[in-house]
C-alpha positions in Angstrom: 87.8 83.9 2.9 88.3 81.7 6.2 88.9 77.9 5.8 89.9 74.9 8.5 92.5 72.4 8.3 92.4 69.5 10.3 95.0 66.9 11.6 93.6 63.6 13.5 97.3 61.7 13.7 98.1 60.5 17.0 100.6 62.5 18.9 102.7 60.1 21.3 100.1 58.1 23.1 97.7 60.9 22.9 94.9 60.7 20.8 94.3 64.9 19.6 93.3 66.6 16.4 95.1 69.7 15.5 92.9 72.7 13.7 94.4 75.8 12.1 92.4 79.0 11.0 93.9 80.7 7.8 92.1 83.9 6.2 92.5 84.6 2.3 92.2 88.2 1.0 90.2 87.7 -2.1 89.4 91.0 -3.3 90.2 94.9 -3.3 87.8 97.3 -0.8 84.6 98.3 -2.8 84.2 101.7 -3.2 80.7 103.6 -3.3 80.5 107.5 -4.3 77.5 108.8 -2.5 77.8 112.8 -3.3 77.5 114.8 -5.1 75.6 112.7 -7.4 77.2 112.3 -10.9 76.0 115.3 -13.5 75.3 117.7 -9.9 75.0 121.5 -10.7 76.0 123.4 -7.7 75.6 127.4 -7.2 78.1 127.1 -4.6 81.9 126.9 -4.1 81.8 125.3 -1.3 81.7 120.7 -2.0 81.3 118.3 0.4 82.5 115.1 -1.0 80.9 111.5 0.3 82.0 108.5 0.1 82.3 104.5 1.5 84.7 102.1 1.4 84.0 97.9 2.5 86.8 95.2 2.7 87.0 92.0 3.7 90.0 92.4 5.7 91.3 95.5 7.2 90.4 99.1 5.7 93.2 101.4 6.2 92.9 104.5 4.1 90.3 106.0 1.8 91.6 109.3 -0.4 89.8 111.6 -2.5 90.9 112.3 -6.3 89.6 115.2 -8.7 90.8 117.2 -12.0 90.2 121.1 -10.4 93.9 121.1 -10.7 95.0 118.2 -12.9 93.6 114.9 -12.1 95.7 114.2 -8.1 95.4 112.9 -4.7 93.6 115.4 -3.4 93.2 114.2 0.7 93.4 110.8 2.3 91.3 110.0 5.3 93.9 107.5 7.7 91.2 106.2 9.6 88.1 105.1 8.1 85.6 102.9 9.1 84.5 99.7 7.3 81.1 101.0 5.4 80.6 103.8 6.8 80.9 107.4 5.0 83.9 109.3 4.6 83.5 112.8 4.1 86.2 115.5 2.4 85.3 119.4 2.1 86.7 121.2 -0.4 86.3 124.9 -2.0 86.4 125.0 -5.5 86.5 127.3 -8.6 84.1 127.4 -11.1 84.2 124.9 -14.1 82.7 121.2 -15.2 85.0 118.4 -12.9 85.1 114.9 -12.4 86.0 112.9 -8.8 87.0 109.6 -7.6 87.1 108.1 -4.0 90.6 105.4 -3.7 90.3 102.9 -1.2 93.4 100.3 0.6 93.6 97.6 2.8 96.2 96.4 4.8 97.2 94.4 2.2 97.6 97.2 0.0 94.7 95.8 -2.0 93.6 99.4 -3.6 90.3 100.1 -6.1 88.5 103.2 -7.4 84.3 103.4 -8.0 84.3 101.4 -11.3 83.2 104.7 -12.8 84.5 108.7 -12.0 81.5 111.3 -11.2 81.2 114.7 -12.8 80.1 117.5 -11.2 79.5 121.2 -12.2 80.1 124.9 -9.9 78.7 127.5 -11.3 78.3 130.4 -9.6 77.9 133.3 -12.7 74.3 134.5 -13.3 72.6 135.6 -16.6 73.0 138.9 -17.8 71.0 141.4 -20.0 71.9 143.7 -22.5 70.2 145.1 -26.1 66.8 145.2 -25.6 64.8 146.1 -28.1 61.4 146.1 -29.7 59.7 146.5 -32.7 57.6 148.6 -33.8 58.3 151.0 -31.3 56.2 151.7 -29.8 53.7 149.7 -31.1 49.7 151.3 -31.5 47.2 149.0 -30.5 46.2 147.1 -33.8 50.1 145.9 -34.4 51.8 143.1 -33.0 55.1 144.3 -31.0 58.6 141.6 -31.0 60.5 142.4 -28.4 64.3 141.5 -27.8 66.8 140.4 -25.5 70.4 139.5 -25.7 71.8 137.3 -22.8 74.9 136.4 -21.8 75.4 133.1 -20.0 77.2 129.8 -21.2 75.1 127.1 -19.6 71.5 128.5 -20.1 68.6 126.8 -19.5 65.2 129.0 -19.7 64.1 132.0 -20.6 60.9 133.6 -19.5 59.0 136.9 -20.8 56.8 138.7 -17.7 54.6 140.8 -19.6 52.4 143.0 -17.7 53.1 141.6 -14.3 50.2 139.0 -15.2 50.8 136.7 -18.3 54.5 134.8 -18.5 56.0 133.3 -22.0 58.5 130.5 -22.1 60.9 132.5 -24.9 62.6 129.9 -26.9 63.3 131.4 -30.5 66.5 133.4 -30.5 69.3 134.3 -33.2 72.8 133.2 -31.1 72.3 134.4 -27.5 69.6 137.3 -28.8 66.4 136.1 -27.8 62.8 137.1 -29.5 59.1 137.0 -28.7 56.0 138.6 -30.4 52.9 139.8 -28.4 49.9 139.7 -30.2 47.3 142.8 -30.5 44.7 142.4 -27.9 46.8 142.4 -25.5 47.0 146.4 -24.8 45.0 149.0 -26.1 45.6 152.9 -27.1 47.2 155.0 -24.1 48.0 151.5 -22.2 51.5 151.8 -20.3 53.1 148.2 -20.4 55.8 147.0 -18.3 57.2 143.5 -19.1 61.1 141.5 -17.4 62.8 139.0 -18.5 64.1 136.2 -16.3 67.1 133.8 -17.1 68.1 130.6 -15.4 70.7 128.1 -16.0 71.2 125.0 -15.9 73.5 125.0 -12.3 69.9 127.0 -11.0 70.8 130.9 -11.5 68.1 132.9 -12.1 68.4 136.5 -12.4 65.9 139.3 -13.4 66.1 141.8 -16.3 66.1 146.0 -15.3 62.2 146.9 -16.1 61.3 147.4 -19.8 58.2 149.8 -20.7 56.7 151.6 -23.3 53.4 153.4 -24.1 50.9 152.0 -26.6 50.2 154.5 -29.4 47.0 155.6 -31.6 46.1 153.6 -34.4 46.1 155.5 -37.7 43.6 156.8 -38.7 41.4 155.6 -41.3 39.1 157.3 -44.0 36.2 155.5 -45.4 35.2 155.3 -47.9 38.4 157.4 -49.6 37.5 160.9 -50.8 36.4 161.2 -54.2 36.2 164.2 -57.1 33.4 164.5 -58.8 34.6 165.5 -62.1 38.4 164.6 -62.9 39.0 166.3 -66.1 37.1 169.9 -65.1 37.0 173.0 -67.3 37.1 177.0 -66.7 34.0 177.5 -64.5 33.3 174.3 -63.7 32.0 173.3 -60.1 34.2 170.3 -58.4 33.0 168.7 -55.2 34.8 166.5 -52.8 33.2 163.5 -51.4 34.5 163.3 -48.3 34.8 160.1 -46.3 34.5 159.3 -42.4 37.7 159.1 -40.4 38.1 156.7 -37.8 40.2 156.1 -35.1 
C-alpha cells in the first residue's frame, strides 16, 4: 500500500510543499501450487514440483515442503521471481504424500497454499496367480466360470479377453479372487479357447495375465426316449425285448 503526505507551510520566505512517499506491507506472498495437481497418480519416481509465489513487496525465497520423510523443508529456491513458476525435482519412493510450496518476503512476511496437495507414486503392477475354471473343461452345452486371483493394493479394473474377440469388464470377486461366467454359445464341441486377463490400477498400471486355454468337450450323450422292458416281472421261457432309444450327441 503507497500513500502521500503533504506539507504546504512556508519555509523562511519560501513558499514550498513538502511530499513524502511511504509504502505499507499489508499482506503475506500468495502462494499458488500448479503441479502435480492435488489426488495425481504417477507411474513414475521421478516429480517435478510447480509452484508461484506474488507479493506486494519484495519476494525473496520460495521452499518446497512434503511428508516422503516426515513432513520438512525439503529445498528453498533463493531467487524467485514475482509470479512466475518455481520449479523443484525430486525422486521419490512409492507411497500416498502430501506437499506444500512456503513463500517470504523481505519482511519475513511467510504463507503456505491455504490447502496441502496429495499426490500418489506407484510404480508396482498387478499380478496373477490361481487361475481356475469350472467345469473343466467345460462341453459345449455348460456354462464355464473362470477365476483369477490378483494381487495389487490400489486396483482399478479388471478385464476378461476371451477368444482374442469379445472383452468383459470382471467386477464380482471374493477378496482379491475375481470371477466371470461365459455363457454356452459361445464355443462349440472340439473348439480350442484362449482367453487373458488384464489388470490396471488406479496410478494407470496395466499388466497382462500368462495365456489361459482349454479345449471344449463332447456333450453327453443323450438317449431318447429311455430304453424300456417289455415285461418286468418275466417267467421261465418267457421272451423279454428291449426298446431301445436313439442316442444323441
Amino acid at each position: 500500500m503507497t500513500y502521500d503526505e503533504y506539507d504546504n507551510s512556508d519555509w523562511a520566505d519560501d513558499n514550498r510543499s513538502l511530499m513524502m512517499n511511504y509504502t505499507v506491507a499489508d499482506a503475506p506472498p500468495s502462494v499458488t501450487l500448479n503441479s502435480p495437481i492435488d489426488y495425481y497418480n504417477s507411474t513414475s519416481a521421478n516429480i517435478e514440483f510447480n509452484c508461484t509465489a506474488d507479493d506486494d513487496i519484495d519476494l525473496v525465497n520460495v521452499s518446497l515442503y512434503g511428508n516422503w520423510s516426515g513432513w520438512h523443508l525439503n529445498e528453498t529456491n533463493l531467487t524467485p521471481i514475482d509470479n512466475a513458476p518455481v520449479i523443484f525435482d525430486k525422486t521419490i519412493s512409492d507411497g500416498i504424500y502430501v506437499w506444500n510450496c512456503y513463500a517470504c518476503d523481505s519482511i519475513s512476511q511467510c504463507s503456505f497454499d491455504s490447502a496441502n496437495y496429495t499426490f500418489t507414486v506407484d510404480r508396482v503392477y498387478p499380478t496373477f496367480s490361481g487361475y481356475a475354471r469350472n467345469p473343466d473343461p467345460p462341453n459345449e452345452d455348460e456354462n464355464v466360470q473362470v477365476n483369477v486371483t490378483i494381487t495389487e493394493s490400489n486396483l482399478d479394473t479388471v478385464i476378461l479377453e476371451w477368444g482374442g474377440t469379445t472383452n468383459y469388464t470382471v467386477t464380482t470377486s471374493n477378496a482379491n479372487e475375481y470371477y466371470f461366467t461365459v455363457l454356452n454359445g459361445n464355443y462349440t464341441a472340439h473348439d480350442s479357447v484362449t482367453y487373458y486377463w488384464y489388470a490396471n490400477d488406479t496410478a494407470g498400471n496395466l499388466n497382462k495375465s500368462a495365456e489361459q486355454s482349454f479345449t471344449v468337450a463332447n456333450r453327453i450323450p443323450t438317449l431318447s426316449p429311455v430304453p424300456s422292458l417289455n415285461d418286468t416281472t418275466p417267467e421261465t421261457n418267457d421272451l423279454i425285448k428291449c426298446n431301445a432309444g436313439t442316442f444323441q450327441d
